[in-house]
Structures are given as structure tokens and as C-alpha cells.
KOLMAR-43087 format. One line per 4 residues: number of its first residue (from 1); their letters; for each residue y negated, x, z negated of C-alpha. Coordinates in pm, 1 decimal, decimal comma. Layout:
BEGIN
NUM	a	Y X Z  ... .
This chain:
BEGIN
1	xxxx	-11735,1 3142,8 1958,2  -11499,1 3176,7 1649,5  -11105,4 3204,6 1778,8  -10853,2 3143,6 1526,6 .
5	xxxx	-10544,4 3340,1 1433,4  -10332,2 3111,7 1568,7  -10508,2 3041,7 1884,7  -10556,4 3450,0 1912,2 .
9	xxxx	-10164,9 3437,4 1876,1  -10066,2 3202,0 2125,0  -10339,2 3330,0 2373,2  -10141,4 3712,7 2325,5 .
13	xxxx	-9800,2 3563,6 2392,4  -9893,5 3406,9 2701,1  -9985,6 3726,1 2816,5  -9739,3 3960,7 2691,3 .
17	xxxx	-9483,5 3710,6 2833,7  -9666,3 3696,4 3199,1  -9746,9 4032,8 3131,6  -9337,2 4099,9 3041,6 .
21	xxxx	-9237,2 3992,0 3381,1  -9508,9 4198,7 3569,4  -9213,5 4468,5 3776,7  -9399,5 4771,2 3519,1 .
25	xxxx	-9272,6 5031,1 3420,5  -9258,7 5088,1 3014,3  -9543,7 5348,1 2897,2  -9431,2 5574,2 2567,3 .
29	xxxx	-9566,8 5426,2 2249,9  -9859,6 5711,5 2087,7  -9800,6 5754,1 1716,7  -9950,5 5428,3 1487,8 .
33	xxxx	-10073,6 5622,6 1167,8  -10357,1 5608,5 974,2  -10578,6 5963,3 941,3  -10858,7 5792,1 739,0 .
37	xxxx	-11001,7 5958,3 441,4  -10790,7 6290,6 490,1  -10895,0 6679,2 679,6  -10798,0 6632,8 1059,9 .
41	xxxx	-10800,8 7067,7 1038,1  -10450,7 7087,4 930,6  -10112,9 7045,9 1158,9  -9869,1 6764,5 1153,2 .
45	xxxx	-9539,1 6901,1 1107,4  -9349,5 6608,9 1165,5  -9185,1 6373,5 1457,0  -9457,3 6174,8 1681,0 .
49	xxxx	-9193,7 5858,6 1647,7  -9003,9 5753,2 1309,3  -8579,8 5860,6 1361,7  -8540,5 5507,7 1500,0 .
53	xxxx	-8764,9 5519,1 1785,1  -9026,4 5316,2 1612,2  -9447,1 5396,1 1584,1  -9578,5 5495,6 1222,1 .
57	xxxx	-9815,1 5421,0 962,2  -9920,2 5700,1 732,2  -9907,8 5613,7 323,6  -10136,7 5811,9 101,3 .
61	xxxx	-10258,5 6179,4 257,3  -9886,0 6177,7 417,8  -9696,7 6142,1 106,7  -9495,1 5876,3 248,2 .
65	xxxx	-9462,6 5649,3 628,7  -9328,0 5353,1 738,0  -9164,2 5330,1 1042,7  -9188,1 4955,4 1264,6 .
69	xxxx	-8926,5 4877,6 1520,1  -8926,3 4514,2 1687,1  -8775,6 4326,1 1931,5  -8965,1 4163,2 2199,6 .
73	xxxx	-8726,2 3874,5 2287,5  -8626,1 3766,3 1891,0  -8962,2 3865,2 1759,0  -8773,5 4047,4 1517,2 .
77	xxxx	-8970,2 4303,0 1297,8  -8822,0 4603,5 1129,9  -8995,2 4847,5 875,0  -8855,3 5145,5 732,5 .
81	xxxx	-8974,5 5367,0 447,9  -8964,5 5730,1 478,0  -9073,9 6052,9 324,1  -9354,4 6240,5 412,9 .
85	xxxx	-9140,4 6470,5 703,2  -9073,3 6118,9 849,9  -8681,1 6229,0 818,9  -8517,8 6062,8 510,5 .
89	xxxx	-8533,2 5703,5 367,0  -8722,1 5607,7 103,1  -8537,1 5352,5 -143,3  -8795,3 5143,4 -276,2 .
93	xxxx	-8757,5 4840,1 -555,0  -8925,0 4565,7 -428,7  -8741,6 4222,2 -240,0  -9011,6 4223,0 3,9 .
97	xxxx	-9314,3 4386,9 163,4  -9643,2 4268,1 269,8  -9853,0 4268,2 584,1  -10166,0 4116,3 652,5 .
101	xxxx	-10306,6 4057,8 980,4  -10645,5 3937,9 990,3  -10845,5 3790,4 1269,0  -11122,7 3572,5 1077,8 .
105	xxxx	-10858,9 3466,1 836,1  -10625,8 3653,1 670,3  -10266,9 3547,5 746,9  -9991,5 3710,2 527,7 .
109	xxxx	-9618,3 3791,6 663,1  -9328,0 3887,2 380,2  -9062,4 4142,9 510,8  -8763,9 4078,3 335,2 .
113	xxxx	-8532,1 4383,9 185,5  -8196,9 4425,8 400,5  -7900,4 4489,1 198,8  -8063,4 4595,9 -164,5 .
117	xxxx	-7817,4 4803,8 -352,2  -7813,7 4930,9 -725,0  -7954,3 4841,6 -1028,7  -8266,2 4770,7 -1004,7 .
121	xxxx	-8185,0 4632,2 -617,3  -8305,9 4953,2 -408,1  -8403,7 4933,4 24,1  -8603,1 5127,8 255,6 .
125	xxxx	-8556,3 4845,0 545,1  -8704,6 4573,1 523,8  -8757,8 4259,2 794,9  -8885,6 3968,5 929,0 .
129	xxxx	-8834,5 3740,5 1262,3  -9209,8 3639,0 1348,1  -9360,5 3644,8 1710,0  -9659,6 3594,9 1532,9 .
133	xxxx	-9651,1 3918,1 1339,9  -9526,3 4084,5 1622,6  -9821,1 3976,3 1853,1  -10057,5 4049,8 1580,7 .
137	xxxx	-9898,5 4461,8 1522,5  -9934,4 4480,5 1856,7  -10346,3 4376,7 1853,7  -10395,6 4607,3 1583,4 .
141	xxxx	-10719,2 4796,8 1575,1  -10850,2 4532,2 1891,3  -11007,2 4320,0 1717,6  -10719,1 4254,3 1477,2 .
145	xxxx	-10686,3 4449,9 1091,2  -10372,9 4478,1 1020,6  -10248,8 4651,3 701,8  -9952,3 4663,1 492,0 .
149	xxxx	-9913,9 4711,3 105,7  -9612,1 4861,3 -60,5  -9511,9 5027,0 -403,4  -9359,7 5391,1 -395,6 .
153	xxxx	-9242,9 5519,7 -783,0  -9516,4 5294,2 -909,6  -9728,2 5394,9 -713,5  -9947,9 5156,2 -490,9 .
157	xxxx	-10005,4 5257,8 -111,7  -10185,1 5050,3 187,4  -10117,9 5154,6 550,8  -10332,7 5073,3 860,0 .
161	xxxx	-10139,9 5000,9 1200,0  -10333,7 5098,6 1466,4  -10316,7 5005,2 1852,4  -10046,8 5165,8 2047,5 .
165	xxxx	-9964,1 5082,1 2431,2  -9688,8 4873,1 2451,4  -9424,5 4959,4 2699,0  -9203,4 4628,6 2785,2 .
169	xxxx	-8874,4 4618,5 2881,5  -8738,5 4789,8 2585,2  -8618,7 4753,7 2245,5  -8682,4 4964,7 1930,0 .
């Protein structure tokens, strides 16, 4: 039986919406990062949630994260770039960032920079209103890839989002 994105996507937000007004109470959200390809031996020194509340995706062998924050009733999604301590922002020039969920088909989402500055136009938050992308960050790793490509000082960098439970009622 092949299930589209799109299908996949309205199937989830029936059920996070029934599942949304279900009288449970929110469960913490584990840390979203990707460990692949690096020595599990040594100790993470930083924060198990990004300084805005947010899960994380790990960037190279922890050079850099991004943080994601959303909003269950807009559908509003919110990344941050950070250093490697997951404590300061991380400036990047770019007008947008990529992530792409994938099902059977590849769908792509652009987060736009908020409020570039300087010369070249600078941001380390970036966003995008999209149930859809929403619904899909929150299938990650069950069935769904998703993965998101960014640029650090010229430097290119692809981060894995995994699953993470998702407590309702809240708002990052």
C-alpha cells in the first residue's frame, strides 16, 4: 500500500488534533540530535533543550545545533542556530534554510531569515508557518526522514531530526 505525503499529513493531524483534546498531561520532549558517525564514549557537556525550550539537531561532530520551537495551534516553525555549547547564536548568511521531509517523496519546506541585519544580511532564526512541516518534524525517524541543510562559514552541514514525544498543551 503506498501512502502519500500528503495523505500521511492529513492522516497525523487528525490525530494530533483528536489526540490534542485527549484531558493528557504534556510529557517532556527527549533531546532531537543526531549522534551518527561520531564516538558515543565521550560526555555531552551541554543543555538537553536549546535556551528557548526547543529539541535539537546536532551539525557536524557538535560543531554547531539548531534549535526547533513550534506552535501547535499556528503551525508556526522556528529554528535557531547555535554554537556547539548550545548557548550563543550563530549568525548565518543565507535568506532561508532548507528541510526536507520525505515519506516516498521528498517534499521541501524554506524557513525564511527573521530580521537579517548587516552587510551581507546576517540571522540565526529563521521560520516558517506550515502544519505540514510541523506534522512531518514531529514523525521524524517513524517512518518519516527528515533532514535539514544549512551553510556555517562556508561550510556545508546536514542535520537529522529524530522522534521526540510530543507533549500537547504547550508552546515552545
Amino acid at each position: 500500500m503506498r501512502i502519500s505525503l500528503r495523505n500521511l499529513v492529513a492522516l497525523s493531524t487528525a490525530l494530533l488534533l483528536a489526540a490534542c483534546n485527549a484531558s493528557t498531561p504534556p510529557t517532556p520532549a527527549p533531546v532531537v540530535e543526531d549522534h551518527s558517525g561520531h564516538d558515543h564514549s565521550h560526555g555531552h557537556d551541554h543543555p538537553e533543550t536549546g535556551p528557548n525550550g526547543g529539541h535539537l539537531v546536532e551539525l557536524g561532530d557538535e560543531e554547531y545545533h539548531i534549535e526547533w520551537t513550534h506552535d501547535d495551534e499556528s503551525g508556526l516553525v522556528t529554528l535557531y542556530i547555535l554554537d556547539g555549547a548550545v548557548k550563543e547564536l550563530v549568525p548565518i548568511a543565507a535568506d532561508k534554510i532548507t528541510i526536507t521531509a520525505k515519506v516516498e517523496d521528498a517534499v521541501e519546506y524554506q524557513l525564511a531569515a527573521v530580521e537579517p541585519s548587516g552587510d551581507p544580511p546576517v540571522s540565526a532564526k529563521f521560520e516558517l508557518k506550515s502544519p505540514e512541516l510541523l506534522v512531518a518534524l514531529q514523525l521524524a525517524g517513524q517512518g518519516t526522514d527528515v533532514s535539514v541543510a544549512v551553510t556555517i562559514n562556508g561550510k556545508p552541514y546536514r542535520g537529522v531530526f529524530e522522534h521526540h514525544e510530543h507533549g500537547h498543551g504547550h508552546h515552545h
